[in-house]
C-alpha positions in Angstrom: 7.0 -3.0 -23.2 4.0 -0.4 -23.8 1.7 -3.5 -23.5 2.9 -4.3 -19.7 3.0 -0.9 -18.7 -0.6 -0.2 -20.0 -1.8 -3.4 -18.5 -0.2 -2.6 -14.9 -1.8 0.6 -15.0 -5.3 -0.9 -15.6 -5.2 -3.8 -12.9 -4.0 -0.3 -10.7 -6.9 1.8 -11.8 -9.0 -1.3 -10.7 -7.7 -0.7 -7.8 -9.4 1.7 -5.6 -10.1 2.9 -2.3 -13.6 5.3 -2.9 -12.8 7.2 -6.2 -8.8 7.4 -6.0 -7.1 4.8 -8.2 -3.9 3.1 -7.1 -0.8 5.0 -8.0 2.6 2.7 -8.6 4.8 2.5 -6.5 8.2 4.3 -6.6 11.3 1.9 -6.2 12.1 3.2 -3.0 8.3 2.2 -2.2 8.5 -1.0 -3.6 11.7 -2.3 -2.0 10.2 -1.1 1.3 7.1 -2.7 1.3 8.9 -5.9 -0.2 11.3 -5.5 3.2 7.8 -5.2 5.5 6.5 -8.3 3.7 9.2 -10.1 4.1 9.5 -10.1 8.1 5.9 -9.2 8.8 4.8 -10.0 12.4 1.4 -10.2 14.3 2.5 -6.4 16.3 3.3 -3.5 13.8 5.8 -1.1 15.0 5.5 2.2 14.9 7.7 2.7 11.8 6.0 0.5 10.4 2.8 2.0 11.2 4.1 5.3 10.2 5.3 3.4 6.8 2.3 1.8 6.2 -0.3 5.1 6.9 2.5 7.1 4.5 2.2 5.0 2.0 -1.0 4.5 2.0 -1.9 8.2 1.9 0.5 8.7 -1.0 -0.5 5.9 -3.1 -4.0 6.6 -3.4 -4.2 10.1 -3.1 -5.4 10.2 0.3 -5.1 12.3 3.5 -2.4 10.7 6.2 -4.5 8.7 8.7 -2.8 7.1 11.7 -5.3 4.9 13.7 -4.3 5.7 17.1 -2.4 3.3 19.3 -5.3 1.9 21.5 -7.8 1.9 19.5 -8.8 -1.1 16.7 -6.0 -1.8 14.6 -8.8 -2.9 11.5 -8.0 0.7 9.6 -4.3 -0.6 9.2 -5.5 -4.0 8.6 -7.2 -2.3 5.4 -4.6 -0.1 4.3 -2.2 -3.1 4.4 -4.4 -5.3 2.5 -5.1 -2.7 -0.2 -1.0 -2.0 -0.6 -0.6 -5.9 -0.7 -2.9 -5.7 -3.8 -0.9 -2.6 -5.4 2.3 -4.9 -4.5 1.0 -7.6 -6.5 0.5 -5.4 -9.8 5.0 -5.8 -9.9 5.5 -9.9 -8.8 2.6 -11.3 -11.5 
């Protein structure tokens, strides 16, 4: 059991956005962004956008960062495909 946690902590610590490793994911977290995953669309909602910059922010260490409505979407394209990563660490 101390082997798998110690290797999921290393492929998190691998992952990082500047200096800030990945953190893990809480349950709560986990079953949440399992949920978006599961019914993800082309058009984010804002709870999900609000989910998404939250968790984000939390998981590695970061300020919250909302990329306004009108403007490029590419920051929460990021964010999502950084959290997918983090959300792969828990299904391999």
């Amino acid at each position: 059991m101390a082997k798998k946690l110690k290797s999921k902590r290393n492929l998190l610590n691998n992952i990082k956005v500047g200096n800030n490793a990945a953190k893990s994911f809480t349950l709560k977290e986990l079953n949440s962004w399992k949920d978006y995953t599961n019914n993800r669309t082309l058009v984010l909602s804002e709870e999900q956008t609000k989910m998404i910059s939250k968790l984000y922010a939390k998981t590695f260490s970061l300020p919250y960062f909302e990329a306004p409505k009108n403007t490029s979407q590419r920051p929460t394209l990021k964010m999502i495909e950084r959290l997918d990563k983090v959300f792969e660490t828990y299904i391999n």
